[in-house]
C-alpha positions in Angstrom: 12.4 0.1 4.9 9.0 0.5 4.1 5.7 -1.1 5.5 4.6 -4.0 3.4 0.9 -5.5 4.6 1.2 -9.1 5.3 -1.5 -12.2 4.5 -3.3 -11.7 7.8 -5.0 -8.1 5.9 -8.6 -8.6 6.7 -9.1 -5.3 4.2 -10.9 -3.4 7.2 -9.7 0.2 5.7 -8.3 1.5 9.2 -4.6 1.4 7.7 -5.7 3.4 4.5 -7.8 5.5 6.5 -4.8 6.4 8.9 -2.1 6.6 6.2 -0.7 10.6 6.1 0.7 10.4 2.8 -2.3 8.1 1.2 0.2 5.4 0.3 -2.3 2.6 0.9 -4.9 1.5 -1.5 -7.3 -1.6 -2.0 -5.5 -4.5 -3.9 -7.6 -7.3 -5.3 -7.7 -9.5 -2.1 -6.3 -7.3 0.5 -4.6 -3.5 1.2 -1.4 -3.0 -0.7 1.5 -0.3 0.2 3.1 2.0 -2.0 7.0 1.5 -1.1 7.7 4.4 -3.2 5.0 6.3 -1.3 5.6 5.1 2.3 7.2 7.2 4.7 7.9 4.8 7.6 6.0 6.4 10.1 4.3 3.4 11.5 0.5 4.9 12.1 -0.6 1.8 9.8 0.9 -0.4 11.9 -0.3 1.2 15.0 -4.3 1.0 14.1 -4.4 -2.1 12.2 -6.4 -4.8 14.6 -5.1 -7.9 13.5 -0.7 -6.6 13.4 -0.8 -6.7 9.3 1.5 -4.0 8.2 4.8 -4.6 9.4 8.6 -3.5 8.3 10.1 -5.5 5.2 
């Protein structure tokens, strides 16, 4: 399943910026991933300070 970045987003950019396949973009109030995009490799997940992106 792919990553799906929760309400706790604090839209620092480290997700977006560690993203391999650029799936993650700036939504209106927070970062938003591309399901269709996503390639479940986690590295999101892994720099993200505050545990937003997470498995659907």
């Amino acid at each position: 399943m792919a990553y799906k970045i929760s309400d706790a987003c604090i839209s620092c950019g480290a997700c977006a910026a560690e993203c391999p396949v650029s799936a993650i973009s700036e939504g209106d109030t927070q970062f938003v991933i591309d399901a269709d995009t996503c390639i479940e490799c986690g590295a999101c997940a892994g720099v993200c300070p505050v545990g937003a992106p997470a498995q659907d």
